[in-house]
VEXDREN-2710 file (C-alpha; in Angstrom, 1 decimal):
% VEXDREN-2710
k/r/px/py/pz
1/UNK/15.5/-2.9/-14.5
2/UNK/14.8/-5.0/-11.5
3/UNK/12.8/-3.1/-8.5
4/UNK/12.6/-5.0/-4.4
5/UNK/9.8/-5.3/-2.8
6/UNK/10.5/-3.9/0.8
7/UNK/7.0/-4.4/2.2
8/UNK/3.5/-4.5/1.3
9/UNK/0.2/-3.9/2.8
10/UNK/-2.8/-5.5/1.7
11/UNK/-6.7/-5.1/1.9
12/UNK/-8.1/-8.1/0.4
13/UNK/-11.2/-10.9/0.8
14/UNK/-8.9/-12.9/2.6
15/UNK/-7.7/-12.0/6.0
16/UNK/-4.5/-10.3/4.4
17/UNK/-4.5/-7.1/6.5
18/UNK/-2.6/-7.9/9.3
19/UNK/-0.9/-10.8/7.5
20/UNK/2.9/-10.6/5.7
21/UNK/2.2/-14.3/4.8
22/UNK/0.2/-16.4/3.3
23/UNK/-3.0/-16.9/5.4
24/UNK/-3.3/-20.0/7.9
25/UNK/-7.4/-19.8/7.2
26/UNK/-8.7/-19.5/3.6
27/UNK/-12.1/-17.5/3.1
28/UNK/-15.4/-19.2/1.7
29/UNK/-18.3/-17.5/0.9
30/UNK/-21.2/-18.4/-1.5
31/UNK/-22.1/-15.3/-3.3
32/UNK/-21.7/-13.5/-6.8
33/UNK/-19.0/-10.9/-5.5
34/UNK/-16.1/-10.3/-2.9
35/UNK/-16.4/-8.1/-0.9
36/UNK/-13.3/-7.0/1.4
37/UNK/-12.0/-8.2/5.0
38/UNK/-11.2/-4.3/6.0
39/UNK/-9.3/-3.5/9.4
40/UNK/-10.0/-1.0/12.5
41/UNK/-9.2/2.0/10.1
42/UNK/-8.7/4.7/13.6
43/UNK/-6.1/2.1/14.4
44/UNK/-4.2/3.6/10.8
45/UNK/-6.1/7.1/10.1
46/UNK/-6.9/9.4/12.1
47/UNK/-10.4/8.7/13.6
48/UNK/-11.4/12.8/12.6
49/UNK/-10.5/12.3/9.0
50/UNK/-12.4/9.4/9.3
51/UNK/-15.6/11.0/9.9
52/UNK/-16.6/11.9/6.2
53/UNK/-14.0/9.9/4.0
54/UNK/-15.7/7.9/1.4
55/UNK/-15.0/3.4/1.8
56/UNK/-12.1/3.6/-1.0
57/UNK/-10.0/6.5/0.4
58/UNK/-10.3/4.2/3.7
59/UNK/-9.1/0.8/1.6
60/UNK/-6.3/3.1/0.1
61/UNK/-5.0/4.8/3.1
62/UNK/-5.4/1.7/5.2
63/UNK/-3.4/-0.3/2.7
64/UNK/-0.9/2.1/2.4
65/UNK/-0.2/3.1/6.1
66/UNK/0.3/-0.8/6.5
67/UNK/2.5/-0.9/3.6
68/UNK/4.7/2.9/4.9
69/UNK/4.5/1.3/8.4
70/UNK/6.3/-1.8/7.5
71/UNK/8.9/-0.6/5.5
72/UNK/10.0/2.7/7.7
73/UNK/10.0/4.9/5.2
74/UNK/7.9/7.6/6.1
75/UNK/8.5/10.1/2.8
76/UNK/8.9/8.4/-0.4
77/UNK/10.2/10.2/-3.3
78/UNK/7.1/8.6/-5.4
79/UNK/3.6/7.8/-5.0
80/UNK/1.9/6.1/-7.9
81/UNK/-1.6/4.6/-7.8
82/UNK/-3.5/2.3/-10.5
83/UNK/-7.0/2.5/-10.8
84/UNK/-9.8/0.6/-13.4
85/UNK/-12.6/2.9/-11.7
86/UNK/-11.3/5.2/-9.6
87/UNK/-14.4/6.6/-6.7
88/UNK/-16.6/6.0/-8.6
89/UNK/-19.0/5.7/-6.5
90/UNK/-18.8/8.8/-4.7
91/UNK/-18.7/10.2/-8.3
92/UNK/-22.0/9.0/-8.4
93/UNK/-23.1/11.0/-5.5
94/UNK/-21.7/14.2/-6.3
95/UNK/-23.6/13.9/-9.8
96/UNK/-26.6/12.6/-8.1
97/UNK/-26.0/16.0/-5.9
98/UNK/-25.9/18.5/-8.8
99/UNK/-29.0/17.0/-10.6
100/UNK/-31.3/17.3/-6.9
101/UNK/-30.1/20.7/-6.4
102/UNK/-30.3/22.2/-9.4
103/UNK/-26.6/21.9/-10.5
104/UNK/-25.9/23.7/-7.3
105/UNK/-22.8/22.2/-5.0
106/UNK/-24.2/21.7/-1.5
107/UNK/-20.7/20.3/-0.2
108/UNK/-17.5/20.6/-1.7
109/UNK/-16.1/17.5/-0.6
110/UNK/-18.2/15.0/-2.8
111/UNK/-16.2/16.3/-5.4
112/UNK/-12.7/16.2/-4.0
113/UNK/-13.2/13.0/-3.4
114/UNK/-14.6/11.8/-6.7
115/UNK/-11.2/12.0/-8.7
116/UNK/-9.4/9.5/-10.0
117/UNK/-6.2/11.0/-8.3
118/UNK/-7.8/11.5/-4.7
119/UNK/-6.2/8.2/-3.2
120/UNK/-2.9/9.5/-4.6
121/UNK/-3.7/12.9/-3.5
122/UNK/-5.1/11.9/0.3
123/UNK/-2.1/9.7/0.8
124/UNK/0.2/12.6/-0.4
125/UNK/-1.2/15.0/2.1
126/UNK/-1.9/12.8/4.7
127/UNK/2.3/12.5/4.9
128/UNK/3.0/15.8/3.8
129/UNK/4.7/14.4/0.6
130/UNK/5.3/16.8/-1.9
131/UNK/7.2/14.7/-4.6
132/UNK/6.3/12.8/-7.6
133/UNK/2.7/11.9/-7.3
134/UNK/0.9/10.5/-10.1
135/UNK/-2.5/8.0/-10.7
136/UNK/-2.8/5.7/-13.8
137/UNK/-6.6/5.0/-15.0
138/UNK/-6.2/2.5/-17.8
139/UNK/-8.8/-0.5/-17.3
140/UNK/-7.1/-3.6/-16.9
141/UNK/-3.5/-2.4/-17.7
142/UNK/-3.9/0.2/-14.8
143/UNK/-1.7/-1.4/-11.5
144/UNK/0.9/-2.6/-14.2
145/UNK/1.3/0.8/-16.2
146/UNK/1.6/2.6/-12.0
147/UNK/4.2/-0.3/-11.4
148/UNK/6.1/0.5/-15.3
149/UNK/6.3/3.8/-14.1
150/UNK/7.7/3.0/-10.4
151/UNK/10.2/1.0/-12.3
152/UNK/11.6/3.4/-14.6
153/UNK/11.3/6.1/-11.9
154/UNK/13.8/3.8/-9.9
155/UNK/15.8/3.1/-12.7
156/UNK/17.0/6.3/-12.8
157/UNK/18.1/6.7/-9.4
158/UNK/18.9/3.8/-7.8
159/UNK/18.4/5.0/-4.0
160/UNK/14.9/6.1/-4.6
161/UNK/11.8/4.5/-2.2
162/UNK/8.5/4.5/-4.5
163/UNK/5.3/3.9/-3.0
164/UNK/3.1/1.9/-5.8
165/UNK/-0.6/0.5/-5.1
166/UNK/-3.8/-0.6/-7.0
167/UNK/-7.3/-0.4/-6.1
168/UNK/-10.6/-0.7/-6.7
169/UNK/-13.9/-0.8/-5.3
170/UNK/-17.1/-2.9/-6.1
171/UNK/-20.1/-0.6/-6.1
172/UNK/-24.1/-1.9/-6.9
173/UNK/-24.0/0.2/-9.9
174/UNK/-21.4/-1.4/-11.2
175/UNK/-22.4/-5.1/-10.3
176/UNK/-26.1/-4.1/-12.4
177/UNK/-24.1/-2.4/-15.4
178/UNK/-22.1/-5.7/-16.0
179/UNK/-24.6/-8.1/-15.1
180/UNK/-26.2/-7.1/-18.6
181/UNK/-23.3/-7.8/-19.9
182/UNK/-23.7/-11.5/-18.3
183/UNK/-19.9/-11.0/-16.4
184/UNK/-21.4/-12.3/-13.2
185/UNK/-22.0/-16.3/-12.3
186/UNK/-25.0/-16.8/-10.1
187/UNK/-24.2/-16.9/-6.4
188/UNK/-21.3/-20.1/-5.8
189/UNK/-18.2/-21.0/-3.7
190/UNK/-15.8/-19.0/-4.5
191/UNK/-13.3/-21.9/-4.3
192/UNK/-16.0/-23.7/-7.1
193/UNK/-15.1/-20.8/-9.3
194/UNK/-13.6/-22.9/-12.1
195/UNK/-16.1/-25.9/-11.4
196/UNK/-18.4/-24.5/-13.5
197/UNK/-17.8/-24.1/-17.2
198/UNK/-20.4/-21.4/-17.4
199/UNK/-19.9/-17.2/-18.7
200/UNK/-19.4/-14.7/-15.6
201/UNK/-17.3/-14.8/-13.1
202/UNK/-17.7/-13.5/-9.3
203/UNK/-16.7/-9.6/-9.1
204/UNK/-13.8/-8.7/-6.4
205/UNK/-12.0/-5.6/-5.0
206/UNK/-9.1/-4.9/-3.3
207/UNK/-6.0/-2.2/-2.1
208/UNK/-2.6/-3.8/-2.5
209/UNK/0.0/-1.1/-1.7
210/UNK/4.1/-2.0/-2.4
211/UNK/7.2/0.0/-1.2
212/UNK/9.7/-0.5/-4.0
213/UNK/13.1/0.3/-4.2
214/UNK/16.3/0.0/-6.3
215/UNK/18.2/-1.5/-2.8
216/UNK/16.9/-5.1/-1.2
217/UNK/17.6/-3.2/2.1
218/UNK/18.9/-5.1/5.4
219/UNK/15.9/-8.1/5.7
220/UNK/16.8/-12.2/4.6
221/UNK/14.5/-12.4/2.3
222/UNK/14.7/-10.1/-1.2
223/UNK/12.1/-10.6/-4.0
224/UNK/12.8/-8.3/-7.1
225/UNK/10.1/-7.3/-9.6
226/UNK/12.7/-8.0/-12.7
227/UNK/10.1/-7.2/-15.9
228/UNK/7.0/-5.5/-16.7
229/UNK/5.0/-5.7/-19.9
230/UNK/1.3/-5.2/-21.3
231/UNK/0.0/-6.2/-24.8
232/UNK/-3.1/-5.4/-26.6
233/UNK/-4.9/-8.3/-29.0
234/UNK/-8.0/-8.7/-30.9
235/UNK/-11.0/-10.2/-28.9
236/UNK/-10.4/-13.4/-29.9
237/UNK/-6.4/-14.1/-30.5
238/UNK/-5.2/-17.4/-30.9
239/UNK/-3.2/-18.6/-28.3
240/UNK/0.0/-18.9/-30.6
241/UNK/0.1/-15.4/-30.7
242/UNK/0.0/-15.3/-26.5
243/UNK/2.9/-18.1/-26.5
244/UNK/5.1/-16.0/-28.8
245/UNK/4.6/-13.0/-26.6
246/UNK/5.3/-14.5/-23.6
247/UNK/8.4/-16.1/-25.2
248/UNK/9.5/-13.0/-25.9
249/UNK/9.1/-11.4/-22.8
250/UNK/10.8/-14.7/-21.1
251/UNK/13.6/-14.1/-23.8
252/UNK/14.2/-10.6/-22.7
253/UNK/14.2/-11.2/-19.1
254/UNK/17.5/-13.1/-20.3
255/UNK/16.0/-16.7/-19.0
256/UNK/14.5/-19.6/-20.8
257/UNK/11.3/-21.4/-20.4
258/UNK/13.0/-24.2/-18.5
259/UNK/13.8/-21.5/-15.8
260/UNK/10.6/-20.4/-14.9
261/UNK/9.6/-22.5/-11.5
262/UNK/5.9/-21.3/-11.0
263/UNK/3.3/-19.8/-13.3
264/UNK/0.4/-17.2/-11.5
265/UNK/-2.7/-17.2/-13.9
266/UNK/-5.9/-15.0/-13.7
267/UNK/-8.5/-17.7/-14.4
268/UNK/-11.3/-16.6/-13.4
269/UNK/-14.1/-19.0/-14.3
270/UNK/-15.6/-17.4/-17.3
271/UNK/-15.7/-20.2/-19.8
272/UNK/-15.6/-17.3/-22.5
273/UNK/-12.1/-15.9/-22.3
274/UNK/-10.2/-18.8/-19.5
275/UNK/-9.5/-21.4/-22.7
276/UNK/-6.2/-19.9/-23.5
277/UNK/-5.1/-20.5/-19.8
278/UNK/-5.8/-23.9/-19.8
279/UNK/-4.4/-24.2/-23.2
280/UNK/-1.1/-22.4/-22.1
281/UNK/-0.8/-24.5/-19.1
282/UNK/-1.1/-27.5/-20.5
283/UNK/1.5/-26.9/-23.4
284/UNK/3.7/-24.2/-22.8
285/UNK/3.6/-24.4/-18.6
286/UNK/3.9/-28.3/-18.9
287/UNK/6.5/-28.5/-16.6
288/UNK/6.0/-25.9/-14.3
289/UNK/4.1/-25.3/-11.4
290/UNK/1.0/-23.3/-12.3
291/UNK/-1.1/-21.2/-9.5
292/UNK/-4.2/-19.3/-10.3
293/UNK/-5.8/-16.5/-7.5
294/UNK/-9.3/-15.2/-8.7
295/UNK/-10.9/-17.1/-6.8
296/UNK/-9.5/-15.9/-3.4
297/UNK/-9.9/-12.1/-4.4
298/UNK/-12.6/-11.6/-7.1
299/UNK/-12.3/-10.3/-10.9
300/UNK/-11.5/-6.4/-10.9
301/UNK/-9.5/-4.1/-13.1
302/UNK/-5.9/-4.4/-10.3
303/UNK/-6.7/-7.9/-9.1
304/UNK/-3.3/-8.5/-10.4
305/UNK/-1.7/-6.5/-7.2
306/UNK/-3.4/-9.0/-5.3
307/UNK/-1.2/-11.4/-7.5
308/UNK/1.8/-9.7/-6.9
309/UNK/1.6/-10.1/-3.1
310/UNK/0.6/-13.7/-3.2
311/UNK/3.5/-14.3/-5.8
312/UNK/6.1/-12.0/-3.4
313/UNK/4.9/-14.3/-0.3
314/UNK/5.2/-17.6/-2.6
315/UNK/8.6/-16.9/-3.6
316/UNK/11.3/-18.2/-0.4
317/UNK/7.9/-19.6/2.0
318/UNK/7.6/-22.7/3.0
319/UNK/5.4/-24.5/0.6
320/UNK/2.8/-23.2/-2.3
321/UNK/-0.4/-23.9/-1.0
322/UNK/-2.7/-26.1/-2.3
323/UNK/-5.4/-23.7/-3.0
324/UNK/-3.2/-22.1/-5.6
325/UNK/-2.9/-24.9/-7.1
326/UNK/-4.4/-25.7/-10.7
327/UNK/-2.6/-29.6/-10.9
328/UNK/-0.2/-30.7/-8.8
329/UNK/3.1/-30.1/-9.5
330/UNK/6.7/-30.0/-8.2
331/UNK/7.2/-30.1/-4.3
332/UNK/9.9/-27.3/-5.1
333/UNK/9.8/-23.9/-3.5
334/UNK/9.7/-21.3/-6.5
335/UNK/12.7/-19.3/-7.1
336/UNK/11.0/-16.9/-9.5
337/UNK/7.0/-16.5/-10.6
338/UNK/5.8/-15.4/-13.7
339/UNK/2.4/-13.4/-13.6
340/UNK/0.4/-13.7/-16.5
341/UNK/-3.3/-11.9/-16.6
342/UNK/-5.9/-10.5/-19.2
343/UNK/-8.7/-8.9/-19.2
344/UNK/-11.5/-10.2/-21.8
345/UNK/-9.4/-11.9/-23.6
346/UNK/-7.9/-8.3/-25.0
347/UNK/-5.9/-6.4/-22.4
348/UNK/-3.1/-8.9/-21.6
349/UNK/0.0/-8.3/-18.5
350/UNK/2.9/-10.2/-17.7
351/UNK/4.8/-9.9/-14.8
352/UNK/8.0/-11.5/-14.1
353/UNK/9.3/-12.1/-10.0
354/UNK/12.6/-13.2/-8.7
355/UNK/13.4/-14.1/-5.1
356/UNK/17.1/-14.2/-3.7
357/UNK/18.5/-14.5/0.0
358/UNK/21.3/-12.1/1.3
END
């Protein structure tokens, strides 16, 4: 059920906007959150609709113009979106609204735009698309149940162009919500995220938008999503019971472990649910080269789109940078990248890529 990646637009922490590589120039800051690099939106949106549209129906509309503009396709027959949180924050204000005015609605948009759906929605009107049009609010499984579904949509028509993205905001309320849950490190280089062996991590956002399609198309370069697949465990599973499933998956991917070249990991620096991924790398990933990316975009319910285009720009580049790196490993380009993230330790995603040249 393999799906190509015909283009991708990205609004990250790193400069990734106008990029369709990796970035020349890495972003450091020292701080407890990411916060994203956003473009000129009136350069994408129309500066009117600009006027009164909430920050995340910017990120998503950027990202997605980006990704429609690359690929030519102006009317895809899908458009799914995954979202941990959805606008929440603008949720916030329209409840915020009904409590000062006496559960009276001053302006209707507050609500229209506090859905779950309305980056789905907005990009759907903004094109005039009136086909398949669905959003996926599952926590950390939300990005890979919207990419399941692009998948299987594709699967059963072959010709079909499915626009698929994940997003998510970071909001204050959100940051102080967690932070008594002790999920945030205290203010560090976000390239020292795994120096310290310390609970938390540093909180992220992003909108990583993919144009997928049952064809590779007429470009050289042609990287396939090939498999999909989520798993729930107890908060504390031992990592034999991780190995088997990824074996598994591996297995039914028809490949061994010796094919795998490179290994994407979502460390993310909190000593309280990362000791699996070392553990994992050092036995089963022995031999292959193993990448980790948290600490270029943050820790959020989609971070793993953001791992999907680094892994889709990996795959047939030059080199894998050394900032991806978790050891060294083989000088070889990777011919195929397996994603592997989880989410406390409970909510685990794989995600298996392929690259081939026409």
């Amino acid at each position: 059920m393999s799906v190509y990646i015909k283009s991708a637009g990205l609004i990250s922490a790193q400069p990734t906007y106008d990029a369709t590589a990796f970035p020349s120039e890495i972003r450091k800051v020292v701080s407890d959150r990411l916060m994203c690099i956003e473009p000129e939106y009136r350069n994408l949106i129309n500066p009117i609709l600009l006027r009164r549209m909430p920050r995340i129906l910017k990120m998503g509309l950027g990202a997605s113009q980006l990704c429609i503009n690359r690929s030519g396709i102006l009317y895809p027959d899908g458009i799914i979106v995954g979202t941990g949180l959805g606008c929440l924050d603008n949720l916030e204000k329209f409840l915020v609204d009904m409590l000062d005015n006496n559960e009276h609605i001053t302006s209707v948009l507050p609500f229209i735009n506090s859905t779950h759906n309305a980056v789905a929605a907005q990009v759907s009107m903004l094109h005039k698309n009136q086909n398949y049009n669905t959003t996926y609010c599952h926590r950390g499984f939300s990005f890979e149940s919207a990419l399941l579904d692009a998948m299987m949509l594709i699967d059963e028509d072959r010709s079909k162009n499915v626009l698929v993205g994940g997003i998510d905001e970071c909001t204050p309320d959100f940051m102080l919500l967690h932070s008594y849950l002790n999920d945030w490190k205290r203010p560090l280089n976000n390239l020292s995220l795994l120096s310290e062996n310390t609970a938390g991590t540093i909180a992220g956002e992003g909108s990583a938008f993919f144009m997928l399609s049952g064809e590779c198309g007429g470009g050289s370069r042609c990287v396939s999503v090939e498999g999909v697949q989520t798993f729930l465990t107890g908060e504390s599973p031992v990592c034999d019971e991780i190995e088997s499933r990824i074996e598994t998956f591996i297995h039914q991917m028809g490949i061994t472990l010796n094919d795998v070249d490179g290994v994407m990991l979502g460390l993310n620096g909190d000593s309280r649910h990362d000791g699996n991924y070392y553990t994992l790398s050092e036995k089963l990933f022995a031999d292959q080269t193993v990448m980790y990316f948290k600490h270029l975009c943050g820790e959020y319910y989609t971070s793993v789109a953001f791992a999907l285009w680094l892994s889709s720009v990996i795959l047939g580049g030059p080199d894998v940078p050394d900032v991806l790196k978790l050891r060294p490993g083989p000088d070889s380009i990777p011919g195929n990248i397996l994603v592997y993230n989880q989410v406390n330790n409970t909510e685990h995603s794989l995600i298996y890529l392929k690259y081939g040249s026409l």
